[in-house]
N, C-alpha and C positions, 0 to 999 in steps of 0.2 A: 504494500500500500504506500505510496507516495501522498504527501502534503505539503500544503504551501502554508505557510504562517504571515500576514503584516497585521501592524499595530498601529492602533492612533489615541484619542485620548480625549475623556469629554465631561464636562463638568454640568454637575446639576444642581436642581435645589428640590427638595422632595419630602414628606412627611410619611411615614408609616404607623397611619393613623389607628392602633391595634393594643390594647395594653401590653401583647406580646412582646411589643418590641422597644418596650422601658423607655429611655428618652430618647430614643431615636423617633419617638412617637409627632414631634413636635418638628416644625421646618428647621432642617437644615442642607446644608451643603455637603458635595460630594464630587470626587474627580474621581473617574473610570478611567484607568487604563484598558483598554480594549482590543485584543487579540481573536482574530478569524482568522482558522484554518478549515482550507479545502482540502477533502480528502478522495481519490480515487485511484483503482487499483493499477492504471497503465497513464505513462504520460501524453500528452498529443501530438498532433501531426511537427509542431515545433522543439519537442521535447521539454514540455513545460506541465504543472500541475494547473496552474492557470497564470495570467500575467498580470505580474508585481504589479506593474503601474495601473490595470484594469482593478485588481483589486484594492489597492491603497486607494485609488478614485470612490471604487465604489462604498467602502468603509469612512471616508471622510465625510461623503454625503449625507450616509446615512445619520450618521453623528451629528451631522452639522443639522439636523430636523430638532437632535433636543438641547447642546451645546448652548450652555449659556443660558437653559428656560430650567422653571419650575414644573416637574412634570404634574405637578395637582393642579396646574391648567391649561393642561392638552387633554384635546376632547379625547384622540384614541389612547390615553389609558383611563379616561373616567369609567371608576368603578372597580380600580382595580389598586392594588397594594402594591407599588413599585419597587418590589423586591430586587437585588440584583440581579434575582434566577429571572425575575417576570421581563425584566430589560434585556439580560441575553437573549431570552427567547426572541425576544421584537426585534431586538438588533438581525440575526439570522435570518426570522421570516423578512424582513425589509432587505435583505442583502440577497435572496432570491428574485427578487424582482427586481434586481440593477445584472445580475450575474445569472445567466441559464444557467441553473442547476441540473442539465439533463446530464453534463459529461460527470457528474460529482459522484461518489457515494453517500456522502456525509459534508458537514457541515460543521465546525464544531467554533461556537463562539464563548469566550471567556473574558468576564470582566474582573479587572481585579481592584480592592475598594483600597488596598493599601498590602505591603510586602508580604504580609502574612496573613491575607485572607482575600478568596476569591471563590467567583461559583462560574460553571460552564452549564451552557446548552448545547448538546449534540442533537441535531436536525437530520435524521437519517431522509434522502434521498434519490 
């Protein structure tokens, strides 16, 4: 299995409005490091898993949709608890729509909230 990994990086502001989640309950701030990897089992016709600069494009845009916003006021996550697992995933689903996902197996996106702690979503495809 061959994969390709780039990274970018995107700051937010957000509540996890839940007693679950102690005082992280309350707005505050957050910068994503953000890593997407393509995975699939042969390279392409160029010898590539996919290309650097198509994905670093496509990964910047999609960041750049919450980059700098509070996500308790974007309509598409109303309703939902902006977990970091709940942000990988969107991050992924939205990086399918910039990248055909037909040549892929998987997808795998991982944010990291700080050195020592991070969540992934793997989007099998």
């Amino acid at each position: 299995m061959f994969t390709l990994t780039v990274r970018d990086h995107a700051m937010v502001a957000h509540s996890l409005p839940d007693p679950f989640f102690g005082p992280a309950q309350g707005v505050h701030g957050c910068t994503y490091v953000v890593e997407a990897t393509w995975e699939r089992p042969d390279l392409d016709e160029h010898g590539v898993v996919v290309d650097i600069g198509a994905a670093t494009e496509a990964l910047s845009a999609v960041l750049g949709r919450i980059s700098y916003r509070n996500l308790d006021d974007l309509e598409e996550f109303e309703g939902q608890v902006t977990t970091t697992e709940v942000i990988a995933r969107w991050v992924a689903q939205r990086l399918t729509e910039r990248i055909d996902p037909d040549p892929f197996d998987a997808l795998v996106v991982t944010l990291r909230e700080h050195p020592d702690a991070w969540a992934s979503y793997r989007l099998a495809l």
